[in-house]
LUMLUM-109849 format. One record per residue: residue number from 1; x, y, z of N, C-alpha, C, O in turn. Coordinates in Angstrom, 2 decimals, always signed. Atoms other than C-alpha are relative to their C-alpha. Layout:
BEGIN
<resi->NUM, n_px->X, n_py->Y, n_pz->Z, ca_px->X, ca_py->Y, ca_pz->Z, c_px->X, c_py->Y, c_pz->Z, o_px->X, o_py->Y, o_pz->Z>
...
//
This chain:
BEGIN
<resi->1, n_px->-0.88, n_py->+1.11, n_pz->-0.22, ca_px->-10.94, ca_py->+13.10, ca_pz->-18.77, c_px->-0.74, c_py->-1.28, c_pz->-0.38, o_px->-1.89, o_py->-1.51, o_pz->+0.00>
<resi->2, n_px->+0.86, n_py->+1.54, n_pz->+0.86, ca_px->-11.88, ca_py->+9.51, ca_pz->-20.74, c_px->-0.17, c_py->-0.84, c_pz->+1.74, o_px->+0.36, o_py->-0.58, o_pz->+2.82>
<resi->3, n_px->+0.27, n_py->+0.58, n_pz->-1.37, ca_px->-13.34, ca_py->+6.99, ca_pz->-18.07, c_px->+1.19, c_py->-1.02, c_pz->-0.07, o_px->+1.77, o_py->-0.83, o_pz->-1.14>
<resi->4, n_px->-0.55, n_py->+1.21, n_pz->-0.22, ca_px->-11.22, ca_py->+4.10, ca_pz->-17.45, c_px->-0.44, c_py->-1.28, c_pz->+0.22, o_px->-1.17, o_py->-1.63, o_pz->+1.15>
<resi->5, n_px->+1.09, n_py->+1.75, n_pz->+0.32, ca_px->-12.25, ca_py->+0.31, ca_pz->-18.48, c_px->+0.44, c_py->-0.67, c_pz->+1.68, o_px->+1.15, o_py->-0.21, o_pz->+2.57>
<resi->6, n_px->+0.27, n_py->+0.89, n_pz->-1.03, ca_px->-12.60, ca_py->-2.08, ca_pz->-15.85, c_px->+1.97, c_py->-0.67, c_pz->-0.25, o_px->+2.39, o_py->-1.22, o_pz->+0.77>
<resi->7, n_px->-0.95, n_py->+0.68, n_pz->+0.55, ca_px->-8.89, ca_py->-3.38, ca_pz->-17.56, c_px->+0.85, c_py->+1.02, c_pz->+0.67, o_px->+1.47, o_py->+0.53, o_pz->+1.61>
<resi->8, n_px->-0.82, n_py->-0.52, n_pz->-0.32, ca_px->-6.97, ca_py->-0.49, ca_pz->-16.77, c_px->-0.04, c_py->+0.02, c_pz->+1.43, o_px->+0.99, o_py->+0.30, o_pz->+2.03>
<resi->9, n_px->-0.38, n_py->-0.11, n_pz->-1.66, ca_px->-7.79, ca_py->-0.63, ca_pz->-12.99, c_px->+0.15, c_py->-0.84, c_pz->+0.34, o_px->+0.42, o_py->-0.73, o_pz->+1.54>
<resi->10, n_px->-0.48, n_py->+1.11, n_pz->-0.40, ca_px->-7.14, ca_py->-3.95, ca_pz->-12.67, c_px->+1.37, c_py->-0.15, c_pz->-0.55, o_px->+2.21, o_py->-0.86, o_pz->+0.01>
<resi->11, n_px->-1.57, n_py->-0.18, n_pz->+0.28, ca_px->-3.98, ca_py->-3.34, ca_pz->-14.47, c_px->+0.78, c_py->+0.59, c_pz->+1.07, o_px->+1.85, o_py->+0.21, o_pz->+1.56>
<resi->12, n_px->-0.70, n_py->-0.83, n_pz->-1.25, ca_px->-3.32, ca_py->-0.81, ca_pz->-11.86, c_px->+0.49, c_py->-0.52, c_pz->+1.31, o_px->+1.62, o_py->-0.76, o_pz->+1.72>
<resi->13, n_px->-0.33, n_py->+1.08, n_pz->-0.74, ca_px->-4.04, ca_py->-2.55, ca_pz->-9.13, c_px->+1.03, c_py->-1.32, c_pz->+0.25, o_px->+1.52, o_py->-1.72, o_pz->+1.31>
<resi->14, n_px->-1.00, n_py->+1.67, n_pz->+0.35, ca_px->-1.87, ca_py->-6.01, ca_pz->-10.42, c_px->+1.16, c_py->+0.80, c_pz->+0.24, o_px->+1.90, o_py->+0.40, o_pz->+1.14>
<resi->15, n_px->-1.78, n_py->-0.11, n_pz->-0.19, ca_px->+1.43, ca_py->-3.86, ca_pz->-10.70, c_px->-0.17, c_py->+0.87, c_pz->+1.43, o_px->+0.81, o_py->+0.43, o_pz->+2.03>
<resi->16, n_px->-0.61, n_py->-0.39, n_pz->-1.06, ca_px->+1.34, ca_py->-1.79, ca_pz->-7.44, c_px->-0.13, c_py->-1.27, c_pz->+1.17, o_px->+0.69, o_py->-1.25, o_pz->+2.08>
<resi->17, n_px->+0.00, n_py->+1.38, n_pz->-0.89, ca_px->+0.31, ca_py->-5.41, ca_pz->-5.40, c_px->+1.61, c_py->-0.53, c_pz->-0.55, o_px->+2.54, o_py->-0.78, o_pz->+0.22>
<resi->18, n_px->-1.61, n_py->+0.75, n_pz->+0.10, ca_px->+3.61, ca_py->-6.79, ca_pz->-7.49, c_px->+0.84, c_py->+0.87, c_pz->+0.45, o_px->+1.89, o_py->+0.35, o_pz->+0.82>
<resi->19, n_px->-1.14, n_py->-1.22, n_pz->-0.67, ca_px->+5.54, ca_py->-3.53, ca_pz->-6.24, c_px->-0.16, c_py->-0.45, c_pz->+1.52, o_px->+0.86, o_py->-0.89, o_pz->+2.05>
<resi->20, n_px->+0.40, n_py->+0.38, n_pz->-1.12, ca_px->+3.93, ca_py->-4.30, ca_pz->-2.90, c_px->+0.80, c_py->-1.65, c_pz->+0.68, o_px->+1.32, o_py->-2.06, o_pz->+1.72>
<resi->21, n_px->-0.52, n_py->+1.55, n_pz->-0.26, ca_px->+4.96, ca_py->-7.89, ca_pz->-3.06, c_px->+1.39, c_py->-0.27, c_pz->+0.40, o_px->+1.75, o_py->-0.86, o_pz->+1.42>
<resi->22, n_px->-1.09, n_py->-0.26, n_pz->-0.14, ca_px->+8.55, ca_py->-7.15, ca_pz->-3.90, c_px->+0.65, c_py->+1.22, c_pz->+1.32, o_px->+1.57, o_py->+0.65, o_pz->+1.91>
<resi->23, n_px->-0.19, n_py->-0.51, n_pz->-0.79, ca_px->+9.28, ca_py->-4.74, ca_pz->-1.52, c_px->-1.53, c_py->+0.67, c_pz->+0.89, o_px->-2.39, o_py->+1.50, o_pz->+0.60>
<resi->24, n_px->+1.24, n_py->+0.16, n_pz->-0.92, ca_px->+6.81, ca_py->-5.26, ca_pz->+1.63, c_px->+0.15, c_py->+2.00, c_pz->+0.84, o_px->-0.38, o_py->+2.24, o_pz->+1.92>
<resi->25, n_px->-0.27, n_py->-1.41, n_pz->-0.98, ca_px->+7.94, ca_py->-0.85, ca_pz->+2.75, c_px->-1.34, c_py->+0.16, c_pz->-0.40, o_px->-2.23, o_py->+0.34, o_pz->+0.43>
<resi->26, n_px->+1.31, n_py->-0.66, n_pz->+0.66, ca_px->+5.05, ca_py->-0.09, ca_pz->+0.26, c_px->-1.28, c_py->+0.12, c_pz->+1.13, o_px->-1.89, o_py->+1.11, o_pz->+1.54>
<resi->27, n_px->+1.25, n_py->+0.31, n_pz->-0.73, ca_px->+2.40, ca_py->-1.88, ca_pz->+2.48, c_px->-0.29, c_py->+1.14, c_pz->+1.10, o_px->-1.38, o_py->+1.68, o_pz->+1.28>
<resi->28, n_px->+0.31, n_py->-0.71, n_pz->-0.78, ca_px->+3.38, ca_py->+0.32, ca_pz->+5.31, c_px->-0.40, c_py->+1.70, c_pz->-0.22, o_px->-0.79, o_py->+2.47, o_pz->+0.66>
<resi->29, n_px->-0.27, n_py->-1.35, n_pz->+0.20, ca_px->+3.46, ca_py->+3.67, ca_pz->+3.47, c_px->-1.21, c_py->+0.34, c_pz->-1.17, o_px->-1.22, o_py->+1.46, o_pz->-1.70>
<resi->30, n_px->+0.96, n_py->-0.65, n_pz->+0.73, ca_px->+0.40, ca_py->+3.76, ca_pz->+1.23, c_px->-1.11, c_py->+0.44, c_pz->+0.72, o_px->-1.45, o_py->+0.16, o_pz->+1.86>
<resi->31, n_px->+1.30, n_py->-0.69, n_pz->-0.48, ca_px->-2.53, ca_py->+5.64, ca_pz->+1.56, c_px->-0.11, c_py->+1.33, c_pz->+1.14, o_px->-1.10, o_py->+1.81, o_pz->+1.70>
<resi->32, n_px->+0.20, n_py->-0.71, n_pz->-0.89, ca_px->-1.01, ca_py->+8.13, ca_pz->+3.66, c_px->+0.55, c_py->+1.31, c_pz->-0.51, o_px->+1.06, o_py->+1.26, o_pz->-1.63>
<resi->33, n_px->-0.34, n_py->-1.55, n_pz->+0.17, ca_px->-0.14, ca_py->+12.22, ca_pz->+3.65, c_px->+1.81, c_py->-0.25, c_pz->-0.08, o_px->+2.41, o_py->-1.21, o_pz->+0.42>
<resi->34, n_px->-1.64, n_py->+0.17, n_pz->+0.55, ca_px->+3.66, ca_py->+12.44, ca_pz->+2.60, c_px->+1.21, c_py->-0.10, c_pz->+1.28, o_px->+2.15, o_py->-0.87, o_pz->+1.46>
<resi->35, n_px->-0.97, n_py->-0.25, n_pz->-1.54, ca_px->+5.41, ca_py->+13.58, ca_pz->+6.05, c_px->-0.39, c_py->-1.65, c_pz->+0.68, o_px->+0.38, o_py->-2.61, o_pz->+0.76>
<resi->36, n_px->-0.04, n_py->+1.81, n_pz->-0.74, ca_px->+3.68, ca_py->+10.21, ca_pz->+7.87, c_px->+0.67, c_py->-0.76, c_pz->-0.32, o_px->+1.19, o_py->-1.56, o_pz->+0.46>
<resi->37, n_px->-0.61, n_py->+1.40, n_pz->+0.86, ca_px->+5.18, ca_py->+8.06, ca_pz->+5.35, c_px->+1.31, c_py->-0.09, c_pz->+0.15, o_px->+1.87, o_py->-1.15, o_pz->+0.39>
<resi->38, n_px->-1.25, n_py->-0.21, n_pz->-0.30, ca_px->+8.46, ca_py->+9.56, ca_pz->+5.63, c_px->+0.70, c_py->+0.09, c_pz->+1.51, o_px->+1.88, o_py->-0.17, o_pz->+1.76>
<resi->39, n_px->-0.24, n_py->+0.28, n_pz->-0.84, ca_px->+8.15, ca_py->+9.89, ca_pz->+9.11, c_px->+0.24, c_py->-1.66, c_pz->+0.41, o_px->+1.22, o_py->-1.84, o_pz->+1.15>
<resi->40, n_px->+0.40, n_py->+1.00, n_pz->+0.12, ca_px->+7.17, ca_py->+5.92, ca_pz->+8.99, c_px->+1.67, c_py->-0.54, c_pz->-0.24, o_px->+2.42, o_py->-1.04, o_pz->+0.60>
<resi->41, n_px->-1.34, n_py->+1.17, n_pz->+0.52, ca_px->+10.50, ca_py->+4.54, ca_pz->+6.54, c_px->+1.05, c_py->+1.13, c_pz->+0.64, o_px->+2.16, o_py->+0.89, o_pz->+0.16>
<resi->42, n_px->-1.20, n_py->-0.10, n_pz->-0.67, ca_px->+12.79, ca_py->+6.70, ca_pz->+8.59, c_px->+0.77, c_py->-0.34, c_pz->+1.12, o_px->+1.93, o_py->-0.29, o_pz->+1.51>
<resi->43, n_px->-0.85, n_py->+0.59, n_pz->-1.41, ca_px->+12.49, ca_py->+5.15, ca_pz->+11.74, c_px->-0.15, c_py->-1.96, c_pz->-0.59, o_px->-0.05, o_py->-2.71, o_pz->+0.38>
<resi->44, n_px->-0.30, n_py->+1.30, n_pz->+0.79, ca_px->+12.53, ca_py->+1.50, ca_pz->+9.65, c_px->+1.24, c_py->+0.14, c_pz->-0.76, o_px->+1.93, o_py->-0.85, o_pz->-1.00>
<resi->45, n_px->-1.60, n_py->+0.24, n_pz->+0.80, ca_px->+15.68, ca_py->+2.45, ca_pz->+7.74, c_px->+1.18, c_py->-0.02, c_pz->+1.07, o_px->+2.22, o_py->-0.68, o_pz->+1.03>
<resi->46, n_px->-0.90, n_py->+0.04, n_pz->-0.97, ca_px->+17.20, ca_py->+3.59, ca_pz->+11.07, c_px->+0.23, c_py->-1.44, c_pz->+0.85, o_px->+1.15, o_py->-1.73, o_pz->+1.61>
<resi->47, n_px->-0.12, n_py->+1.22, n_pz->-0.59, ca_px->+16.27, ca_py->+0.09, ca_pz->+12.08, c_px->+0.93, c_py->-0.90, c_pz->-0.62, o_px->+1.98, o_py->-1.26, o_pz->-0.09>
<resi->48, n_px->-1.09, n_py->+0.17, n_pz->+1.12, ca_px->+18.04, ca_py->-1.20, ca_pz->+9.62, c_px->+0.85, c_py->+0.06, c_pz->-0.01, o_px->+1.55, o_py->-0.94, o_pz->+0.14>
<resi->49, n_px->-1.44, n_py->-0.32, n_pz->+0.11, ca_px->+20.64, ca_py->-0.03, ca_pz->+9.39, c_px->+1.10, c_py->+0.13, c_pz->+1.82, o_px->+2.29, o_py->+0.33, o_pz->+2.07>
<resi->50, n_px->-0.57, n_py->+0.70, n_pz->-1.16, ca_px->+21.10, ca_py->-0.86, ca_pz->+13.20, c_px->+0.29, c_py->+1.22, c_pz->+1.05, o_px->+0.90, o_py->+1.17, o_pz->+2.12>
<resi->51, n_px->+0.26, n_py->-1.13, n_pz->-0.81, ca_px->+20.61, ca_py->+2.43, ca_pz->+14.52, c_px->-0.64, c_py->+0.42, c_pz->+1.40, o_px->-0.30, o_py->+1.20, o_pz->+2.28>
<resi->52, n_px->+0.55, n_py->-0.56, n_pz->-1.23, ca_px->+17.91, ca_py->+2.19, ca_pz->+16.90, c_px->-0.62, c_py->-1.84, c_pz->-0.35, o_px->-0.94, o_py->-2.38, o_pz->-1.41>
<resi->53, n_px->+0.19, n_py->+0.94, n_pz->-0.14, ca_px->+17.17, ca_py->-1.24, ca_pz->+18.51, c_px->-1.76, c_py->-0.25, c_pz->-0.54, o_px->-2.67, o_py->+0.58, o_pz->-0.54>
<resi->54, n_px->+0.99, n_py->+0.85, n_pz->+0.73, ca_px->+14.37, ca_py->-3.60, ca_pz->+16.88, c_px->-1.11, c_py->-0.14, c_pz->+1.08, o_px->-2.29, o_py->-0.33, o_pz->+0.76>
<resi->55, n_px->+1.01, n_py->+0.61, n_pz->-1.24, ca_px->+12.71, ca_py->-4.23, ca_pz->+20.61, c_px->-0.15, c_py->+1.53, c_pz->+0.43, o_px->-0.85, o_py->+1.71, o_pz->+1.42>
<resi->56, n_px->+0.13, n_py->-1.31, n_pz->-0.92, ca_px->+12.96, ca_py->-0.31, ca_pz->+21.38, c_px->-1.76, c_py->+0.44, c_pz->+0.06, o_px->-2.63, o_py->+0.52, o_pz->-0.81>
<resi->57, n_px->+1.77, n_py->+0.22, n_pz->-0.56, ca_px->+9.46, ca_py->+0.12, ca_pz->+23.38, c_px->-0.24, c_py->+1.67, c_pz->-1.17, o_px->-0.92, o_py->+1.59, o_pz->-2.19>
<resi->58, n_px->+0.59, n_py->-0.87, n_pz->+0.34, ca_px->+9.25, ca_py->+3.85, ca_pz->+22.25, c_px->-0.28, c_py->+0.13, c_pz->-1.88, o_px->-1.28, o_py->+0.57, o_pz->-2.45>
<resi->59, n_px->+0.37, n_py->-0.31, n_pz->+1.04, ca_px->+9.72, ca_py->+3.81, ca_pz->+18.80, c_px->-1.06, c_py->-1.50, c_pz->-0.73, o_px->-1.57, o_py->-1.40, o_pz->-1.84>
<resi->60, n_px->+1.06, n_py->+0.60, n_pz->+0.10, ca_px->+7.48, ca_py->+0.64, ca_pz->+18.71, c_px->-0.99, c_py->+0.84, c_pz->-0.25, o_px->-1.43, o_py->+1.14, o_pz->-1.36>
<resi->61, n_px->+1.02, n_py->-1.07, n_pz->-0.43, ca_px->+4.97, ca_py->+3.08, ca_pz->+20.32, c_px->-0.42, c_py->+1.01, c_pz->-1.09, o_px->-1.57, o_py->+1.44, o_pz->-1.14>
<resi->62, n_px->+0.39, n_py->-1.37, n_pz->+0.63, ca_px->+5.37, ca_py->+5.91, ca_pz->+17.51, c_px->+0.19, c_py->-1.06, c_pz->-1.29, o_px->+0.17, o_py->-0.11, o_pz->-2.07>
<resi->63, n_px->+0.38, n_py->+0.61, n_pz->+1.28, ca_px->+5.27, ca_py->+3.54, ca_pz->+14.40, c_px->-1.52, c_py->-0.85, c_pz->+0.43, o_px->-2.38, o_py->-0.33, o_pz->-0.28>
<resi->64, n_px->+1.38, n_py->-0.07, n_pz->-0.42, ca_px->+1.99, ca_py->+2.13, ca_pz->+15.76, c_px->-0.83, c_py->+1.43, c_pz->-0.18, o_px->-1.81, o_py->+1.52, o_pz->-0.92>
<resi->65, n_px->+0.82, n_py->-1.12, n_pz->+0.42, ca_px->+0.84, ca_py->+5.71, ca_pz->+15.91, c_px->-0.30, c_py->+0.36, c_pz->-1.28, o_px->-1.25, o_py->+0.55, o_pz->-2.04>
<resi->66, n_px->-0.28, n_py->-0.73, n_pz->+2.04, ca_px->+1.98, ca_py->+6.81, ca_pz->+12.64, c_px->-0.72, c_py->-0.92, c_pz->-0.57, o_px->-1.75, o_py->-0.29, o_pz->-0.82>
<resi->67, n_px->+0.31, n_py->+0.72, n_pz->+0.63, ca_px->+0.70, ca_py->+3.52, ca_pz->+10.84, c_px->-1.99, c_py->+0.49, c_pz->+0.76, o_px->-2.77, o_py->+0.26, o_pz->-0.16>
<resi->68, n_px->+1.24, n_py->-0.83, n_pz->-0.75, ca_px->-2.88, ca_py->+5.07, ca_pz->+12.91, c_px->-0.23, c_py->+0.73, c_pz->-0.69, o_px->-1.33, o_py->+0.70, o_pz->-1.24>
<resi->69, n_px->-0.22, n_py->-1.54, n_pz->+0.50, ca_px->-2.20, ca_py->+8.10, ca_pz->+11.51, c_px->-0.25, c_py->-0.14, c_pz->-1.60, o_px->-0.88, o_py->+0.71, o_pz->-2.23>
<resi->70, n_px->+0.03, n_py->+0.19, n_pz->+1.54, ca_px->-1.99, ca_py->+6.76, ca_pz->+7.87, c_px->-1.15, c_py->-0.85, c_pz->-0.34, o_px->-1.95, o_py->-0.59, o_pz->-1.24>
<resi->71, n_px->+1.30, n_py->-0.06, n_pz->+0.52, ca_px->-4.50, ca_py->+4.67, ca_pz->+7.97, c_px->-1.49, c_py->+0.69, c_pz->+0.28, o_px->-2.52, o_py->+0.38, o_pz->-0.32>
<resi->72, n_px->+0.96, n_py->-0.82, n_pz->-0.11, ca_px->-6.81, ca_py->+7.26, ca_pz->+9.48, c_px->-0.15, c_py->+1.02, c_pz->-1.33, o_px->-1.26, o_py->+1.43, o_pz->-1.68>
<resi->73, n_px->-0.03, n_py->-0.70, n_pz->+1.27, ca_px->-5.59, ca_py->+9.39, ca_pz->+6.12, c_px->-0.66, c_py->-0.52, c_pz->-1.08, o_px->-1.44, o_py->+0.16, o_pz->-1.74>
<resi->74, n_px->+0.35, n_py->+0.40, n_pz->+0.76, ca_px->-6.29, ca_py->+7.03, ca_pz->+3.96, c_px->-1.65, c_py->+0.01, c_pz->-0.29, o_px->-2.20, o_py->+0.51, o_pz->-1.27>
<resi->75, n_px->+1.30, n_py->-0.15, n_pz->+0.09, ca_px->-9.95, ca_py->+6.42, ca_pz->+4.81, c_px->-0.95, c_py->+1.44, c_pz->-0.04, o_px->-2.16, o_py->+1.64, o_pz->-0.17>
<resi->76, n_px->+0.76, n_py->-1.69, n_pz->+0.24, ca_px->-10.71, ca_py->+10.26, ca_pz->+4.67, c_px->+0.55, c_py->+0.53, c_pz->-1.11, o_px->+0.08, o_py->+1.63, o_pz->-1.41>
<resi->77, n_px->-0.16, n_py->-0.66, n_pz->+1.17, ca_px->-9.05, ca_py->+10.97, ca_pz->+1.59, c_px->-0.92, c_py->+0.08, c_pz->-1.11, o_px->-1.64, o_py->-0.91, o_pz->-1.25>
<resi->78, n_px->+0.66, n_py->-0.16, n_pz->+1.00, ca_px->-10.78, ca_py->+12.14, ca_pz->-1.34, c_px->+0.65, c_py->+0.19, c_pz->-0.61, o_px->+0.10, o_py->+1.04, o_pz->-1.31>
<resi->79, n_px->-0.91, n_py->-0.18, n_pz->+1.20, ca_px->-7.91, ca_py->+12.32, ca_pz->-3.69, c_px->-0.58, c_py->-1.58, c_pz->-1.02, o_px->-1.18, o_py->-2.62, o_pz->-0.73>
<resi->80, n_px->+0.42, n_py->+1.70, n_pz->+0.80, ca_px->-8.31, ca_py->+9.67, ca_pz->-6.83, c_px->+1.40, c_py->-0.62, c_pz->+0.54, o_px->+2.16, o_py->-0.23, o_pz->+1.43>
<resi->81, n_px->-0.94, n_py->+0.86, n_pz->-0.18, ca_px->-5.92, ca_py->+7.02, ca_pz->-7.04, c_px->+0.29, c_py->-1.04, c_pz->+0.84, o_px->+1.33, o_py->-1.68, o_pz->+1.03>
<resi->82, n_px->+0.30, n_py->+1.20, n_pz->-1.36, ca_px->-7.61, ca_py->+4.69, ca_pz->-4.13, c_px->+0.21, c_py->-0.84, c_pz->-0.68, o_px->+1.06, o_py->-1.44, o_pz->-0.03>
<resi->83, n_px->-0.13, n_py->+1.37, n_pz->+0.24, ca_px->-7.44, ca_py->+1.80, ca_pz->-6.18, c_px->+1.54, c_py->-0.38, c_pz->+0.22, o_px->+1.81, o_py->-1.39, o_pz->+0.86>
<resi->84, n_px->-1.25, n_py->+0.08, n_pz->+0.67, ca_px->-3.70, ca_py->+2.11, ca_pz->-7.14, c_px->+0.76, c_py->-0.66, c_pz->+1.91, o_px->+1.49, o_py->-1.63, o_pz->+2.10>
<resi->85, n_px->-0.10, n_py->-0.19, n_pz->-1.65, ca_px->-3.48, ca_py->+2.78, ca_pz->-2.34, c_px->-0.17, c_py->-1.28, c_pz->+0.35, o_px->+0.76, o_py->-1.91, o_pz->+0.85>
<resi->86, n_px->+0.25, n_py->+0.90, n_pz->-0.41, ca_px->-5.44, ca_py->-0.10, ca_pz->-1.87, c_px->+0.79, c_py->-0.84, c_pz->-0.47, o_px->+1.39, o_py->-1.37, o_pz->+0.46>
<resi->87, n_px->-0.95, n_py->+0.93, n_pz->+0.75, ca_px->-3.35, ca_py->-2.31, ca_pz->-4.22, c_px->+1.33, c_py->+0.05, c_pz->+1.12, o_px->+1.91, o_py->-0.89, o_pz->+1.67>
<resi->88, n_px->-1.46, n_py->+0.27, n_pz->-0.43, ca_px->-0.38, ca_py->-1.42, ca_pz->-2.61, c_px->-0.19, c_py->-0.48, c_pz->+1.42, o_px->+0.70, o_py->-1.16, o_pz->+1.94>
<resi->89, n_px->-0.10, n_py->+0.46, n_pz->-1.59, ca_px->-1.48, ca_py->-2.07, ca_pz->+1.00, c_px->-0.84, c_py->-1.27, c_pz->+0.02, o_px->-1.40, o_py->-1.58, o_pz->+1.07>
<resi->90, n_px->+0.48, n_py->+1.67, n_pz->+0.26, ca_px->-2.93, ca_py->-5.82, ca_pz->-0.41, c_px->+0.70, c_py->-0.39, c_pz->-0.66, o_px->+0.31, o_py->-0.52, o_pz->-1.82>
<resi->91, n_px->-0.93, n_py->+1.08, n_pz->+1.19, ca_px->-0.11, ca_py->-7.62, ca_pz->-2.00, c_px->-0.99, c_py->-1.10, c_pz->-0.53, o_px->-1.81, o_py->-1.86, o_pz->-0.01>
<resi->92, n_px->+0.46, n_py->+1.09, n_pz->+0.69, ca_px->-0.94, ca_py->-9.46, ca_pz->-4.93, c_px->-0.26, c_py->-1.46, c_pz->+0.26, o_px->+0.73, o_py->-1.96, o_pz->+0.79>
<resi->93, n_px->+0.08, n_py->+0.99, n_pz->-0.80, ca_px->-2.26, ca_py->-12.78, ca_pz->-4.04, c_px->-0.30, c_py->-1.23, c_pz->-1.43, o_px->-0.36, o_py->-0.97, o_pz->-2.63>
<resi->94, n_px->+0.31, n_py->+1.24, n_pz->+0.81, ca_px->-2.96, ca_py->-16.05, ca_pz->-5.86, c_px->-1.38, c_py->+0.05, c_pz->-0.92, o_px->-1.69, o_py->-0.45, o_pz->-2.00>
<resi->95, n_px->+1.41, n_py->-0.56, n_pz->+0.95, ca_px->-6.19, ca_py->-14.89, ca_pz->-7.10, c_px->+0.13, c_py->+0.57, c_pz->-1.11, o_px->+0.98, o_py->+1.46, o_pz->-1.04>
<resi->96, n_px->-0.13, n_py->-0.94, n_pz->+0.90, ca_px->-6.52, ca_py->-13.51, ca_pz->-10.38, c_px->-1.42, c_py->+0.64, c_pz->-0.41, o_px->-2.19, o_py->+0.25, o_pz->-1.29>
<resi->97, n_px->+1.20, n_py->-1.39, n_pz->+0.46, ca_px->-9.24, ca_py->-10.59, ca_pz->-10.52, c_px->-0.16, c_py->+0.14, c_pz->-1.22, o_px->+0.64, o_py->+0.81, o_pz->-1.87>
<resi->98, n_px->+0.98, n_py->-0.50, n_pz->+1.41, ca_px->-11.57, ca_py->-10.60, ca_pz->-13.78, c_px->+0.13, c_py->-1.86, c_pz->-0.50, o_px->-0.62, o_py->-2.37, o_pz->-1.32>
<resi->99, n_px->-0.22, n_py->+1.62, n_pz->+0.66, ca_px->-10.50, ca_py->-14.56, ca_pz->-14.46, c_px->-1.07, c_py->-0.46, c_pz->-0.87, o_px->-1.28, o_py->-0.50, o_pz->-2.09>
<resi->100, n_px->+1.47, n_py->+0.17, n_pz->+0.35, ca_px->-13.78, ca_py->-15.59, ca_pz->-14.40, c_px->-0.94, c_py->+0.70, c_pz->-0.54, o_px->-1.87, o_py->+0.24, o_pz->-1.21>
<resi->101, n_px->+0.52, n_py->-0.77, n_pz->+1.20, ca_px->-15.03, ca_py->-12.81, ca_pz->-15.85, c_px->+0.15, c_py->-0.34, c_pz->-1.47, o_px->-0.74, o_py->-0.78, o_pz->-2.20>
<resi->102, n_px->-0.19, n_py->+0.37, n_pz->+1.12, ca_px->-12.86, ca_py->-13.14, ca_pz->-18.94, c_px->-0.11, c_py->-1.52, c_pz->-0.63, o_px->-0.42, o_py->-1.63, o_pz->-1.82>
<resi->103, n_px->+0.73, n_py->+0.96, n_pz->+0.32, ca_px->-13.45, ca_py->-16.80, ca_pz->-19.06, c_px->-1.31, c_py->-0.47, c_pz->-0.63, o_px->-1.57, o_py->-1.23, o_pz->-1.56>
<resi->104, n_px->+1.85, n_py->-0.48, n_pz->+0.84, ca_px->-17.33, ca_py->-16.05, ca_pz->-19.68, c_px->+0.00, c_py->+0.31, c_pz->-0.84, o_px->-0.71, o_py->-0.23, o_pz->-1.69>
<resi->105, n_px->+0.02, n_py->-1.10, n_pz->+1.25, ca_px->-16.54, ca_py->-13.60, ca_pz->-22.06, c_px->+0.41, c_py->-1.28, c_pz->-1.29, o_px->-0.18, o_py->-1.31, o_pz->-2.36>
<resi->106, n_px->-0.93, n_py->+1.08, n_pz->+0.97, ca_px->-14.51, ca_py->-16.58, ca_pz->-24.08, c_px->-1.46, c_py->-0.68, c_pz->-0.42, o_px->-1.74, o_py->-0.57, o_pz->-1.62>
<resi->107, n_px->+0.65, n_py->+1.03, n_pz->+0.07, ca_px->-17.70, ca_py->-19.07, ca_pz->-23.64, c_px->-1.10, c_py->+0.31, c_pz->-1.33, o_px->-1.91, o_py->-0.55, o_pz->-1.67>
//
């Protein structure tokens, strides 16, 4: 497998932070095992959609866990694709990563 430049993971990174940005579900659902995540946006859609109250103590209680739960996954995974994880659970910010790099490169 070819390595990947310093360009393509900052590419990577830039669009899942703008996915991240645009829809803030991402933040809660990266980096984790597939069931958490889904466990995660089902009791947020049910919120939503006005199902189960916004102040309800218990399912407070079990999205705290779960969001536990995912980021305990995250930091023990050994799958690739951490950069792409991290991106999504740091929305893009005002900063632009390599700037100053490529600036140098120009001089």
């Amino acid at each position: 497998m070819p390595k990947r430049s310093d360009y393509d993971i900052r590419q990577e990174a830039s669009m899942s932070q703008q996915l991240a940005a645009i829809d803030s579900d991402y933040i809660d659902l990266a980096g984790s095992d597939p069931e958490t995540s889904l466990a995660i946006q089902a009791l947020k859609d049910l919120r939503t959609l006005g199902f189960i109250d916004k102040d309800n103590p218990a399912v407070n209680m079990m999205l705290v866990l779960l969001n536990g739960r995912r980021k305990a996954f995250f930091a023990t995974n050994e799958k690739s694709g951490d950069v792409t994880k991290l991106g999504l659970q740091m929305p893009k910010s005002p900063k632009i990563y390599g700037k100053e790099e490529d600036e140098r490169k120009k001089s």
